[in-house]
Backbone as a chain_set.jsonl record, in Angstrom:
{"seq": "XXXXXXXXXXXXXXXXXXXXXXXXXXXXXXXXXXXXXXXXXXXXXXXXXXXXXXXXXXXXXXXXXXXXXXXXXXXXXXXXXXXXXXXXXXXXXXXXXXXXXXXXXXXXXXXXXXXXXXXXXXXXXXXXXXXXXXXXXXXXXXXXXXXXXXXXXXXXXXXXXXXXXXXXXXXXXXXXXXXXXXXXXXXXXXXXXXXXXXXXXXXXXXXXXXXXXXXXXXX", "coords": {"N": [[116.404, 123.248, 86.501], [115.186, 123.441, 83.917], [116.843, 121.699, 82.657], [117.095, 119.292, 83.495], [114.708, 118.607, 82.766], [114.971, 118.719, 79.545], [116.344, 116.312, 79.328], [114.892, 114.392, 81.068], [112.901, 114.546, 78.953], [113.831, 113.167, 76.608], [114.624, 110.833, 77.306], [111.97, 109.896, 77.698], [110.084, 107.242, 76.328], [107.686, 107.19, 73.874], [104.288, 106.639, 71.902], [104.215, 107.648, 69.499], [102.526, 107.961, 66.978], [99.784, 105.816, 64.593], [96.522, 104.839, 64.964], [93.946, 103.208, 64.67], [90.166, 102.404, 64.048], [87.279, 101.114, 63.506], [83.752, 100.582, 62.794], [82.064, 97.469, 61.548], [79.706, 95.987, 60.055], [79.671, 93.026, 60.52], [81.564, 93.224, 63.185], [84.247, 95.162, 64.705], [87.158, 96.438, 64.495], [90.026, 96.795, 64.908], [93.288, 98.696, 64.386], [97.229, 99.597, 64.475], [100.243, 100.56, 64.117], [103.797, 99.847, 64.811], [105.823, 101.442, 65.614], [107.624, 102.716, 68.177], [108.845, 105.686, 69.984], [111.836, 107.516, 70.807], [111.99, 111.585, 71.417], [113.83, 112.216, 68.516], [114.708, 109.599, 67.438], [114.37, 106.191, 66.987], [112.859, 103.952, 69.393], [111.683, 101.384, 69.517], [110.761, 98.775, 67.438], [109.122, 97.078, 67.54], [107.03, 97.738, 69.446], [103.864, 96.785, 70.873], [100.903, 98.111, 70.139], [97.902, 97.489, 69.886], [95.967, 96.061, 71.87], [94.392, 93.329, 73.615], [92.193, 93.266, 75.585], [89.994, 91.72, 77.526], [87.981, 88.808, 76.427], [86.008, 90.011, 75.119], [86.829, 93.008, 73.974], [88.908, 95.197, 73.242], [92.161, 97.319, 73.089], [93.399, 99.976, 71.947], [96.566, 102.029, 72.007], [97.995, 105.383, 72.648], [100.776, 107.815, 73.054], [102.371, 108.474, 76.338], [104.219, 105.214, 76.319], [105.012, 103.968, 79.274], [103.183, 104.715, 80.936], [100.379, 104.118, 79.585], [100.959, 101.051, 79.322], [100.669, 101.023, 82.399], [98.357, 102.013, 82.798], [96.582, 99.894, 81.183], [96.518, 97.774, 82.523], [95.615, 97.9, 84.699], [92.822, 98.348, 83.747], [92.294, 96.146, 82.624], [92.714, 94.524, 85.274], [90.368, 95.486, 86.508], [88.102, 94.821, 85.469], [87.939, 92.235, 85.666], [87.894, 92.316, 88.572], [85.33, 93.004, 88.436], [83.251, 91.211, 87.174], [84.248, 88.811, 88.213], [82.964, 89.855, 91.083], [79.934, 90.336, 90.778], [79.451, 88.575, 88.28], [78.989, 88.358, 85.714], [79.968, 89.626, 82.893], [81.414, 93.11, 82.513], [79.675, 95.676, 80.681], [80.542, 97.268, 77.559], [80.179, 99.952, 77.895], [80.098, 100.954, 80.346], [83.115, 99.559, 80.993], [84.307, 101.145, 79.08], [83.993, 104.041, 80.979], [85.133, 103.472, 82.707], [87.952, 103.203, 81.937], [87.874, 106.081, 80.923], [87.843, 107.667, 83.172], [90.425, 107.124, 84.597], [92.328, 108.238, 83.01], [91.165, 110.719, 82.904], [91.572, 111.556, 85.67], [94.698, 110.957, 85.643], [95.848, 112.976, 84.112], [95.327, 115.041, 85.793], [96.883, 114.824, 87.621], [99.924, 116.177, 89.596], [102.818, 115.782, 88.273], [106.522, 114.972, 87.728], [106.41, 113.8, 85.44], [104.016, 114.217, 82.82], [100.95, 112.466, 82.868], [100.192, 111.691, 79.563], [97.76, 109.931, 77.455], [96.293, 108.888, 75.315], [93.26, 106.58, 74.185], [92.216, 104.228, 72.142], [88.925, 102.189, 72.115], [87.573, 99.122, 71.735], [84.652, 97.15, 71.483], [82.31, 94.337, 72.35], [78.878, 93.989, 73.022], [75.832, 92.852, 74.724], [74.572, 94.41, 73.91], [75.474, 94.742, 71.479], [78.081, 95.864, 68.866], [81.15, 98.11, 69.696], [82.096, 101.744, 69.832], [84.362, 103.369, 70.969], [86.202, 106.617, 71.054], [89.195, 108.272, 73.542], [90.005, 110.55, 74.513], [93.181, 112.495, 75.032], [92.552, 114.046, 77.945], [90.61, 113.06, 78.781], [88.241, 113.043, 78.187], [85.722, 111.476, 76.305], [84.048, 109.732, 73.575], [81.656, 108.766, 71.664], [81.833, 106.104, 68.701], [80.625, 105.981, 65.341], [81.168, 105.32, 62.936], [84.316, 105.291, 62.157], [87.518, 105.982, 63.159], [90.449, 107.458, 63.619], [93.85, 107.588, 66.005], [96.485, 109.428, 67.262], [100.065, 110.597, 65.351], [99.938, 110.653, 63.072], [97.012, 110.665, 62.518], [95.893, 112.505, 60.61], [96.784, 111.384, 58.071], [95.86, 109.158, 57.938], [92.555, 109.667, 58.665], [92.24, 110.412, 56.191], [92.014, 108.987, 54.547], [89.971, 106.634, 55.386], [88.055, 108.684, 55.062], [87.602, 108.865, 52.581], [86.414, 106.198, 51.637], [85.304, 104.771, 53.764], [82.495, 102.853, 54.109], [79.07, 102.301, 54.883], [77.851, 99.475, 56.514], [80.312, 97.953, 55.632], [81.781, 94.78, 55.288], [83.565, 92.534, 57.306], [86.039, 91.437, 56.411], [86.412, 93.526, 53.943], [86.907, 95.891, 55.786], [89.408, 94.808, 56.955], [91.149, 95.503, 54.83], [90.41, 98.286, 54.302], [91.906, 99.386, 56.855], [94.254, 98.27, 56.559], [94.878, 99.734, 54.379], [94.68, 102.826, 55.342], [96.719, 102.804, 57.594], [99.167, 102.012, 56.123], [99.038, 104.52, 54.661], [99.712, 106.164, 56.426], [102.261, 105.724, 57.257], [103.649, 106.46, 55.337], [103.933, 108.825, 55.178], [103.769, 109.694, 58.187], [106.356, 110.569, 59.947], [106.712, 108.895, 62.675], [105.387, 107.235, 62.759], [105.26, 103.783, 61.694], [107.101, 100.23, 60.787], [105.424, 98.493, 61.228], [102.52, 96.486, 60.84], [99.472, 95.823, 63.146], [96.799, 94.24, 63.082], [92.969, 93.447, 64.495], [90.364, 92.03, 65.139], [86.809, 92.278, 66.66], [84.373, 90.158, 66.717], [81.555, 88.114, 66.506], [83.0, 85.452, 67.513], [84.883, 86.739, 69.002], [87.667, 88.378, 70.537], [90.401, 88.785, 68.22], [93.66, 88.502, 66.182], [94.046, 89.835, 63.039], [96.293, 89.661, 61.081], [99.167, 90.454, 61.511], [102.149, 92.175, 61.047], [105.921, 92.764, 60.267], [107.81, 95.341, 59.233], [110.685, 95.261, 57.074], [112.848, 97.372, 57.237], [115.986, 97.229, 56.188], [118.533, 97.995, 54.362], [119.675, 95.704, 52.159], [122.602, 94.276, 49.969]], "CA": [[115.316, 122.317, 86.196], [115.153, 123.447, 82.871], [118.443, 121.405, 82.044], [116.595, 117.875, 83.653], [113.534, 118.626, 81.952], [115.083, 118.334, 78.96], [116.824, 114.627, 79.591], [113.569, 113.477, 81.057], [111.708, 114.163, 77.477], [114.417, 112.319, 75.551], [114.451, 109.089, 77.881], [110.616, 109.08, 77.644], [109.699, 106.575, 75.012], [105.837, 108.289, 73.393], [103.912, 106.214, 70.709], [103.931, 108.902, 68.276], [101.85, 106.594, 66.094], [98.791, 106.157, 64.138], [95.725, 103.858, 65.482], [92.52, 103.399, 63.875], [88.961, 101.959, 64.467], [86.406, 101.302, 62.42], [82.558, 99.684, 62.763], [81.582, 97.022, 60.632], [78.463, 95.302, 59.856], [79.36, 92.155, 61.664], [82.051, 93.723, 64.087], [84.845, 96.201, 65.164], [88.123, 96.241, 63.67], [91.408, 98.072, 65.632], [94.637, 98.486, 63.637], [97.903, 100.424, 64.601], [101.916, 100.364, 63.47], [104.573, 99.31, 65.595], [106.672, 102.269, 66.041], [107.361, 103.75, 69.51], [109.98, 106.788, 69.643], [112.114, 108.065, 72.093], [112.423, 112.346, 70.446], [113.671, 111.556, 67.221], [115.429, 108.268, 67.529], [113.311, 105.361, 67.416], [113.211, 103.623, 70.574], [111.122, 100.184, 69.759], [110.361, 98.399, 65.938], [108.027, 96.299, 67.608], [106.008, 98.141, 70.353], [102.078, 96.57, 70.498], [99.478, 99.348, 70.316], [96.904, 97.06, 69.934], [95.914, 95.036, 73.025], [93.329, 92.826, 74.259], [91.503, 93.597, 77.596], [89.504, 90.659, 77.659], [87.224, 87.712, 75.428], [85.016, 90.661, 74.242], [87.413, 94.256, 74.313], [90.185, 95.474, 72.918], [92.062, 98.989, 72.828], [94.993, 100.767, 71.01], [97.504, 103.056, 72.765], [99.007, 106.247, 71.857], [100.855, 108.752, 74.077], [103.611, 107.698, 76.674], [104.409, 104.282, 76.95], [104.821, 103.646, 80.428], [101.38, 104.948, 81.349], [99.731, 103.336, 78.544], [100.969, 100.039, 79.747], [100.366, 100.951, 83.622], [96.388, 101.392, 82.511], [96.096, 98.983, 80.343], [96.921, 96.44, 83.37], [94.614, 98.657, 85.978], [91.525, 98.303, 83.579], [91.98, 94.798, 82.403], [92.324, 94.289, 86.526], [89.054, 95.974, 86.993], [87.279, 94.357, 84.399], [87.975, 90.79, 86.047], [87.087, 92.073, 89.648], [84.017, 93.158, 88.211], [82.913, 89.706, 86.967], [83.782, 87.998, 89.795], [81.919, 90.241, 92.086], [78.931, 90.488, 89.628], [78.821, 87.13, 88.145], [78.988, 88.494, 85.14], [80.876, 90.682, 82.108], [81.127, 94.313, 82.132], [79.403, 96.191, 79.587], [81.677, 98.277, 77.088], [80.034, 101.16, 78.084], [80.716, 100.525, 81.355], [84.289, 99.359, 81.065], [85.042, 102.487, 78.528], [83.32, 104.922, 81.273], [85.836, 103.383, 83.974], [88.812, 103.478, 81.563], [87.837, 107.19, 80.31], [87.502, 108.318, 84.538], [91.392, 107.09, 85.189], [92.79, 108.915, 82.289], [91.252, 112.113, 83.368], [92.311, 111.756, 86.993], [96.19, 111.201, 85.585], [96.277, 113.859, 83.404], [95.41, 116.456, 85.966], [97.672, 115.3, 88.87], [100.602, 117.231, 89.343], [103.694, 115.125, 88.339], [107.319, 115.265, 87.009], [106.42, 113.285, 83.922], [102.75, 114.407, 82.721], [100.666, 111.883, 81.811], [99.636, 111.903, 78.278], [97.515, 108.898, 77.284], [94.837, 108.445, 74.659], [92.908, 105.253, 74.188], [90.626, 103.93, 71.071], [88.547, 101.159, 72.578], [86.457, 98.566, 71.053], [84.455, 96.158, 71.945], [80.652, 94.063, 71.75], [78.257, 92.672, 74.452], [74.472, 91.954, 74.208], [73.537, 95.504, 72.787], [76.176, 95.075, 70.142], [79.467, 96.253, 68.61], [80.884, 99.34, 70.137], [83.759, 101.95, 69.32], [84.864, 104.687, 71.337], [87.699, 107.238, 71.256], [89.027, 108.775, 74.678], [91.126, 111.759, 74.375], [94.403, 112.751, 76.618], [91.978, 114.863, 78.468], [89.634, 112.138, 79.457], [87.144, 112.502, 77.337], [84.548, 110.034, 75.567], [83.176, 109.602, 72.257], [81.228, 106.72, 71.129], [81.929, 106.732, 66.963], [79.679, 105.28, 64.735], [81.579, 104.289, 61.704], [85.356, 105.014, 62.04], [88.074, 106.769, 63.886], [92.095, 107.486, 64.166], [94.379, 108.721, 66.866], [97.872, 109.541, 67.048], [101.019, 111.419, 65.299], [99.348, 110.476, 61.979], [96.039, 110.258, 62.084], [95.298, 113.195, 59.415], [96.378, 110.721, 56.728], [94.989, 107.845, 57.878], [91.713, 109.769, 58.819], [91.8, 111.065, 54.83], [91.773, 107.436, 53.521], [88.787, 106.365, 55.743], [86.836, 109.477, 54.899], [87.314, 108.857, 51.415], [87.018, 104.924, 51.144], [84.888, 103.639, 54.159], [81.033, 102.603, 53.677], [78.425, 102.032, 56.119], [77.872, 98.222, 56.652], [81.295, 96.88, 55.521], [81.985, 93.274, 55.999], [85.419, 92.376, 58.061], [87.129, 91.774, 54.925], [86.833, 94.929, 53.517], [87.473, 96.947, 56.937], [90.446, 95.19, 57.296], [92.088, 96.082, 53.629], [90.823, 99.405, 54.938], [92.749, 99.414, 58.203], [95.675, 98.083, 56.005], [95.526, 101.224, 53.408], [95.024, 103.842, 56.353], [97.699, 102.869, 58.427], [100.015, 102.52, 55.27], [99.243, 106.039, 54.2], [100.353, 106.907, 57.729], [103.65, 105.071, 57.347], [104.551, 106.918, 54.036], [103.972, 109.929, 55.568], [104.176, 110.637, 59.274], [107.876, 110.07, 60.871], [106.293, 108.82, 63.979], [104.621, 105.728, 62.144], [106.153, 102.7, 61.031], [108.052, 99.432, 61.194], [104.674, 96.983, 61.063], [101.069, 96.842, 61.395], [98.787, 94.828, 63.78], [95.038, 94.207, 63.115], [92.608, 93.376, 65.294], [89.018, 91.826, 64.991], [86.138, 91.564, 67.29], [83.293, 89.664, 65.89], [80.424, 87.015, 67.156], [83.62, 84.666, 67.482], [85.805, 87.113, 70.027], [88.969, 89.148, 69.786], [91.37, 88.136, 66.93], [94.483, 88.955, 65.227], [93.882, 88.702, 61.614], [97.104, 90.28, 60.766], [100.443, 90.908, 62.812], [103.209, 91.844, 59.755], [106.864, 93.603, 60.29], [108.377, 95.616, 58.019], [111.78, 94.98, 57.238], [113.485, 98.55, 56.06], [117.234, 97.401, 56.176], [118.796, 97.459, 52.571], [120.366, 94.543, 51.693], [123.659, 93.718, 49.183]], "C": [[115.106, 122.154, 84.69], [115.896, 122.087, 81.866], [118.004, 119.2, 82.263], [115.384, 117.463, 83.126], [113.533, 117.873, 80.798], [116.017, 116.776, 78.575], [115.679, 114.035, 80.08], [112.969, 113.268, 79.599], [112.801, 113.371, 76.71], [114.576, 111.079, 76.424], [112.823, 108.934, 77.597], [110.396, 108.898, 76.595], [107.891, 106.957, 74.835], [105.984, 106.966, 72.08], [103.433, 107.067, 69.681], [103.313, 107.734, 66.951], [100.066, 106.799, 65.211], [98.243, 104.562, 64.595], [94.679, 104.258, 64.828], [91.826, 102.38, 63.786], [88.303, 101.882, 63.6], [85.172, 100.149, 62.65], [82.468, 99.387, 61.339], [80.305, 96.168, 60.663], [78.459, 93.989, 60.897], [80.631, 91.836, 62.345], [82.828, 94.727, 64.105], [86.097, 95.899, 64.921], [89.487, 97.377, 64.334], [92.467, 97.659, 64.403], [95.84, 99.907, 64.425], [99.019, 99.637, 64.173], [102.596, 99.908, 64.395], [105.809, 100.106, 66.081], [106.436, 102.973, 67.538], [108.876, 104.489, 69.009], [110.955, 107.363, 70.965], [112.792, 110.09, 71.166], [112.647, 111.915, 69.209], [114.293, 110.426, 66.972], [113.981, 106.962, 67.575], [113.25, 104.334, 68.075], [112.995, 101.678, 70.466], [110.663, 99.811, 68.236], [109.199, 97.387, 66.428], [107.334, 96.628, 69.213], [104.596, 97.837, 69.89], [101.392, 97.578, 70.845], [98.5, 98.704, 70.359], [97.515, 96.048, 71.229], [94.674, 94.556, 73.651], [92.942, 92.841, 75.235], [90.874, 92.049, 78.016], [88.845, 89.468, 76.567], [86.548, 88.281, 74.465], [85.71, 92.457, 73.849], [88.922, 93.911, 74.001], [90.818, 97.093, 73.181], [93.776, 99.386, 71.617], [95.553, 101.778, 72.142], [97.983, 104.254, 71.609], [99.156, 107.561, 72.943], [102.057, 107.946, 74.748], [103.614, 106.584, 77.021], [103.988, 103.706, 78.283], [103.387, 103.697, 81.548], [100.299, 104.227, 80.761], [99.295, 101.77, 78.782], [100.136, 99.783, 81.441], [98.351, 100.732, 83.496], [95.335, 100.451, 81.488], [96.061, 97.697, 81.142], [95.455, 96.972, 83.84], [93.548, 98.503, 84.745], [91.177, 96.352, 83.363], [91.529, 93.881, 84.252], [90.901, 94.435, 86.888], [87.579, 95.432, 86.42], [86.919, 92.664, 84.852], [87.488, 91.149, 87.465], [85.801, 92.738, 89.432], [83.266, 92.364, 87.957], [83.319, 89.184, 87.875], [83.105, 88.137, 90.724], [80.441, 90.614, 91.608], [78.374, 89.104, 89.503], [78.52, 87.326, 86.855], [79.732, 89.806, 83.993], [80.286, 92.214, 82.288], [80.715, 94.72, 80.897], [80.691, 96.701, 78.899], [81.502, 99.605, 77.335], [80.658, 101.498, 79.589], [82.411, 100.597, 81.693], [85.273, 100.913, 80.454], [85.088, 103.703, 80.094], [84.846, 104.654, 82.781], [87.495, 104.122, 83.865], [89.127, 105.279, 81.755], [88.494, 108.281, 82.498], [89.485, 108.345, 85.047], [91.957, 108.544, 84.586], [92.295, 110.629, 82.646], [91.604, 112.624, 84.463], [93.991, 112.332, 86.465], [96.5, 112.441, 84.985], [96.611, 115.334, 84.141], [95.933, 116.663, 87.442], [99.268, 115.491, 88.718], [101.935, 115.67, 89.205], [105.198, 115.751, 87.547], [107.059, 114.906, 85.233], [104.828, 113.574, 83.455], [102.397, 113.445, 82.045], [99.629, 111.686, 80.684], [99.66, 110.735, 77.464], [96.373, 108.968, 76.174], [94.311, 107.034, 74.192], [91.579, 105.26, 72.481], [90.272, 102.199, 71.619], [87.344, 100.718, 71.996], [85.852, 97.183, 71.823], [82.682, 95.798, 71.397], [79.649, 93.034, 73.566], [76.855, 92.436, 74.146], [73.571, 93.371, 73.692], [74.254, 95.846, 71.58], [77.657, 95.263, 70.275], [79.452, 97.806, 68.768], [82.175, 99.643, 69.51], [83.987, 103.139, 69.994], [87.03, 105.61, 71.539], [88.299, 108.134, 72.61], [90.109, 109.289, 74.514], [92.09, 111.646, 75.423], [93.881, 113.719, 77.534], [90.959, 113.927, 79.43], [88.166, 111.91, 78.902], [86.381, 111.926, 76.336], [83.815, 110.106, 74.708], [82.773, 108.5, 71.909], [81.251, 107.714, 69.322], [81.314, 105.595, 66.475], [79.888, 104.472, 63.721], [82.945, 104.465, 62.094], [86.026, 105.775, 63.162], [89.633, 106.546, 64.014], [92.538, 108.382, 65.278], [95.856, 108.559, 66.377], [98.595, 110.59, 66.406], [100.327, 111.271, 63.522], [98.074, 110.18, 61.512], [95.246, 111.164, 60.711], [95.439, 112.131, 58.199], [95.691, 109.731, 56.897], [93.206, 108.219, 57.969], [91.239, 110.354, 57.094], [91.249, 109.981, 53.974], [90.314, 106.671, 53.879], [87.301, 107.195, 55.351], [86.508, 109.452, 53.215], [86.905, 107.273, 50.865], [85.631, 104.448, 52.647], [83.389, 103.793, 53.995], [80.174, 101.8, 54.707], [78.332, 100.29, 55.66], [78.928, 97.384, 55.792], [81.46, 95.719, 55.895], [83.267, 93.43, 56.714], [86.395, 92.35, 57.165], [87.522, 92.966, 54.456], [86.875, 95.823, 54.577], [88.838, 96.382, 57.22], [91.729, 95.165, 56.229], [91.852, 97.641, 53.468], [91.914, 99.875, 55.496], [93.891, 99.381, 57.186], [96.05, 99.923, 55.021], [95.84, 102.365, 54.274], [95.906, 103.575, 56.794], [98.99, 102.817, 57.268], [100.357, 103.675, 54.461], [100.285, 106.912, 54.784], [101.895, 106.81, 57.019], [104.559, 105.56, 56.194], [104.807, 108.598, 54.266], [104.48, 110.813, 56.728], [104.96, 109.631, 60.301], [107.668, 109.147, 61.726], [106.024, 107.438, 63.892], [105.532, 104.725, 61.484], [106.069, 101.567, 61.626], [107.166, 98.163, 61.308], [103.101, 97.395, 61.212], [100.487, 95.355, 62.384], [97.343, 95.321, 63.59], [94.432, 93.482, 64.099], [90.915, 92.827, 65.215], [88.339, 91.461, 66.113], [84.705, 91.419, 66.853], [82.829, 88.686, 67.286], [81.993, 85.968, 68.006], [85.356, 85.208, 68.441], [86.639, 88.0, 69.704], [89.764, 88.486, 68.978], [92.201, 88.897, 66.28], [94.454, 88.422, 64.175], [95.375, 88.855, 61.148], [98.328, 90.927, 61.838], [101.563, 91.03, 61.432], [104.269, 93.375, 60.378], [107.607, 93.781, 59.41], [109.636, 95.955, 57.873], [112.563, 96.346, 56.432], [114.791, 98.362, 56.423], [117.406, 96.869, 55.083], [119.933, 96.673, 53.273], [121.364, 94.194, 50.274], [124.199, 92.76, 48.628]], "O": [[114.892, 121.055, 84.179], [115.565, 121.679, 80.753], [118.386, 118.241, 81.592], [115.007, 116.297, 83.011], [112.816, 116.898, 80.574], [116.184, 116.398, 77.416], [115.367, 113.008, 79.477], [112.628, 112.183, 79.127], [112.175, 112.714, 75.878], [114.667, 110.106, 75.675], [112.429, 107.815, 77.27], [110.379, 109.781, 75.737], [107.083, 106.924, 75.763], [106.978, 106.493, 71.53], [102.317, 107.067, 69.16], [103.914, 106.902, 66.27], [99.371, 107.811, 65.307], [98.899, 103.521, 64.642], [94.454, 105.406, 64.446], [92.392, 101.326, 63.495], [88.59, 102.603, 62.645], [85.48, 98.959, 62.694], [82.604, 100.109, 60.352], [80.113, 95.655, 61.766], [77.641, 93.818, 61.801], [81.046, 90.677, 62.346], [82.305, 95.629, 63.45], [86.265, 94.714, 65.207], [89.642, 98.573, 64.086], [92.464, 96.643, 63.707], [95.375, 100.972, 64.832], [98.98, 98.437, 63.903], [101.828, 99.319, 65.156], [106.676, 99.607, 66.799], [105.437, 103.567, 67.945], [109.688, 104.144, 68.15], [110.443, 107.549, 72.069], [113.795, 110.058, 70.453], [111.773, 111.23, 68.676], [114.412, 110.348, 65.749], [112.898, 107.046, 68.155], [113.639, 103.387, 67.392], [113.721, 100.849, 71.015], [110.074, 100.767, 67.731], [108.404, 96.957, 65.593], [107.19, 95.715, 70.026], [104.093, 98.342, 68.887], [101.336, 97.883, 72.037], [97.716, 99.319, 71.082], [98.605, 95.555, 71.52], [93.932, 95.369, 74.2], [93.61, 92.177, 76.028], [91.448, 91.364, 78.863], [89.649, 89.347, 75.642], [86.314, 87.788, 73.362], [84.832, 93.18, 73.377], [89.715, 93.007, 74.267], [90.032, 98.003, 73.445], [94.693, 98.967, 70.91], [94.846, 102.198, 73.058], [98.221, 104.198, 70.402], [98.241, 108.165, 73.502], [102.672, 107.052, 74.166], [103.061, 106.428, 78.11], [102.929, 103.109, 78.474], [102.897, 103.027, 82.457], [99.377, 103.77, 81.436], [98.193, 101.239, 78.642], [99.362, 98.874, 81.738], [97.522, 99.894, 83.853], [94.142, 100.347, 81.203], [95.661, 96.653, 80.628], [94.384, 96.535, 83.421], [92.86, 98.95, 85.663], [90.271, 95.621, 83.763], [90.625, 93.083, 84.499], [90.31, 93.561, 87.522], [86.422, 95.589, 86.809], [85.933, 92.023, 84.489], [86.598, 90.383, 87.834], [85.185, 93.029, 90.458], [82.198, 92.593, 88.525], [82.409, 89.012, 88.685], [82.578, 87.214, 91.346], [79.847, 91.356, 92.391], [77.447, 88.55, 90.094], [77.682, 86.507, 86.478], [79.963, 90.908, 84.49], [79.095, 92.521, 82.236], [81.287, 94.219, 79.93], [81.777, 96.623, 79.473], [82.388, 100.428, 77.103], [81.61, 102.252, 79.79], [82.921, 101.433, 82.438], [86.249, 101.505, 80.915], [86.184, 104.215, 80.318], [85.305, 105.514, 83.532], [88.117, 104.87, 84.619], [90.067, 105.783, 82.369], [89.283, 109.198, 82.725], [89.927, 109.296, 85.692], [92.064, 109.602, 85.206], [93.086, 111.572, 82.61], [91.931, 113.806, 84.574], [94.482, 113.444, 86.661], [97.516, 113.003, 85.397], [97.355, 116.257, 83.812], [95.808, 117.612, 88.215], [99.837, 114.972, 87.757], [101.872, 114.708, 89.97], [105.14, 116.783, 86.878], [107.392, 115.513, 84.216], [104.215, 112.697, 84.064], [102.921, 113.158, 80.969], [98.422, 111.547, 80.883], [100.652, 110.301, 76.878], [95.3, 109.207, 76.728], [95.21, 106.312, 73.761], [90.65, 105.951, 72.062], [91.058, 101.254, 71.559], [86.351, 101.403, 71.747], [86.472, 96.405, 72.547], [81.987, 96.421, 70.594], [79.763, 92.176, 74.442], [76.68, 91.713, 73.164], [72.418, 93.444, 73.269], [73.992, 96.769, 70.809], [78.359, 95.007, 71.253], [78.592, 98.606, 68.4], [83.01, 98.91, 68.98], [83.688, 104.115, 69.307], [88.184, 105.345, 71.874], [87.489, 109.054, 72.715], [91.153, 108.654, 74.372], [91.985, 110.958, 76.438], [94.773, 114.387, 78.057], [90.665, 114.156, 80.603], [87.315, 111.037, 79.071], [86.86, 112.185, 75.232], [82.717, 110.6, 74.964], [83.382, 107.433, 71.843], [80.994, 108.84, 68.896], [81.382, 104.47, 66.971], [79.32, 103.418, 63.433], [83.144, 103.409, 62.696], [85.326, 106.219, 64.072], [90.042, 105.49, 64.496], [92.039, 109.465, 65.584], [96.307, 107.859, 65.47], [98.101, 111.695, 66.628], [100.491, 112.321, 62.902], [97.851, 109.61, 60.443], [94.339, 110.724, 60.005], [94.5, 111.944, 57.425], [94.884, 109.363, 56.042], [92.44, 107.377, 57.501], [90.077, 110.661, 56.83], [90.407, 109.99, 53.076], [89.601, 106.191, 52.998], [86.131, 106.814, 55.306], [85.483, 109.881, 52.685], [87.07, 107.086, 49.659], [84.93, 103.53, 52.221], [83.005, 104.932, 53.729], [80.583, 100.781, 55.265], [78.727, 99.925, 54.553], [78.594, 96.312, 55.288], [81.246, 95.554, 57.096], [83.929, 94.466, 56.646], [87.395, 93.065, 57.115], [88.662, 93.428, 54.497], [86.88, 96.949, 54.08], [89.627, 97.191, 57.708], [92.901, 94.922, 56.519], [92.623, 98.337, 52.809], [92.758, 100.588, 54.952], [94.479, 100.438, 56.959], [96.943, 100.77, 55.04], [96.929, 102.933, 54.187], [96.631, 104.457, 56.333], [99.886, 103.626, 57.507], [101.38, 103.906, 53.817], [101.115, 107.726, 54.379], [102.478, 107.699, 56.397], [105.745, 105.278, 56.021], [105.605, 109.35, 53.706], [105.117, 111.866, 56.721], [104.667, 108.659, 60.996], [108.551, 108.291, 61.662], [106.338, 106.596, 64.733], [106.487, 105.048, 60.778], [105.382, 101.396, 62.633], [107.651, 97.039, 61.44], [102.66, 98.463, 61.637], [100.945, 94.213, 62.334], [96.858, 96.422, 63.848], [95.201, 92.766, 64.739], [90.216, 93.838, 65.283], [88.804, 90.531, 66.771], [83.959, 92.379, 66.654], [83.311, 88.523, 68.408], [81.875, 85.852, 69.226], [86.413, 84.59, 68.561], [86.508, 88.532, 68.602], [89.726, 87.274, 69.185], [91.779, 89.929, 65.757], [94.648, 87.233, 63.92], [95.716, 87.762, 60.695], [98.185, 91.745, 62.747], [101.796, 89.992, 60.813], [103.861, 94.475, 60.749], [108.133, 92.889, 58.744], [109.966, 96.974, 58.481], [112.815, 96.328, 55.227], [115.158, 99.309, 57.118], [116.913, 95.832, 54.641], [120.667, 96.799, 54.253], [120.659, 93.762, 49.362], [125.251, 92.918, 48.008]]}, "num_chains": 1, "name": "protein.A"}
């Protein structure tokens, strides 16, 4: 077993990656890189970590792929038969609280491939702009001003703690976002190959920023 163990962990592609959150004055701001990995090879130059759930919600990924994607379908699903049978949008507290409940189920049923998922989810509804972080354990933090996950979040969480300021505008959270996640990218292996930003304001979810970074020398 030992011997298939180790061929399962090198086919499974992991977003060894850096993601990061951040409240601003007038909204919520996701950013992550574009590297996924398979061990040390790097599997994908343009894997999305950031992803939109719905009109008002967004999240980031980090952890294995395939799971990542599987509950990123299963909440956006849940989120639409909740408004239809409602008649109206899920909260974010709400929607986080549903997300946060899968992720601790998967983690602690017994499988060949364990799955190891963490989520940073943002979003706004009629009590505001929200930001929570939800561990590979399942559990739920609402954060007040910022937050990274991933294979790099020490540097990116060094640049925010030194650099971000309560009631930022969008502008300056997302030449934040840009410096944190480029700290990452100079630093931890895992990170790379592009960034994607992410805004949700009065005016919805939004990519302000989608940029890939081209590291093949040229002659």
């Amino acid at each position: 077993m030992k011997g298939v163990d180790n061929i399962m962990n090198k086919e499974v592609m992991k977003t060894g990656t850096t993601t990061v959150g951040i409240i601003c004055k007038d909204g919520v701001i996701l950013g992550a890189d574009r590297r996924a990995s398979a061990g040390y090879m790097v599997a994908d130059k343009r894997a999305q970590k950031v992803i939109p759930v719905n009109d008002d919600m967004a999240l980031t990924i980090a952890g294995l792929v395939s799971d990542a994607q599987l509950l990123t379908k299963i909440i956006k699903a849940q989120l639409k038969l909740i408004q239809i049978r409602k008649g109206k949008k899920s909260t974010v507290k709400q929607a986080v609280n549903i997300l946060a409940g899968i992720v601790y189920g998967n983690v602690r049923r017994m499988s060949m491939i364990q799955s190891i998922v963490g989520f940073l989810f943002a979003g706004r509804d009629n009590k505001g702009y929200h930001l929570y972080n939800i561990g590979i354990d399942g559990s739920l933090a609402k954060m007040n001003d910022y937050v990274c996950d991933g294979s790099g979040m020490m540097f990116a969480t060094g640049v925010l703690e030194a650099n971000y300021k309560e009631n930022m505008s969008i502008d300056e959270g997302v030449k934040l976002v840009v410096q944190a996640l480029n700290t990452a990218m100079q630093r931890d292996i895992a990170t790379g190959n592009g960034i994607d930003i992410l805004t949700i304001t009065k005016d919805g979810v939004k990519f302000v920023l989608r940029k890939e970074i081209d590291t093949k020398i040229h002659i």
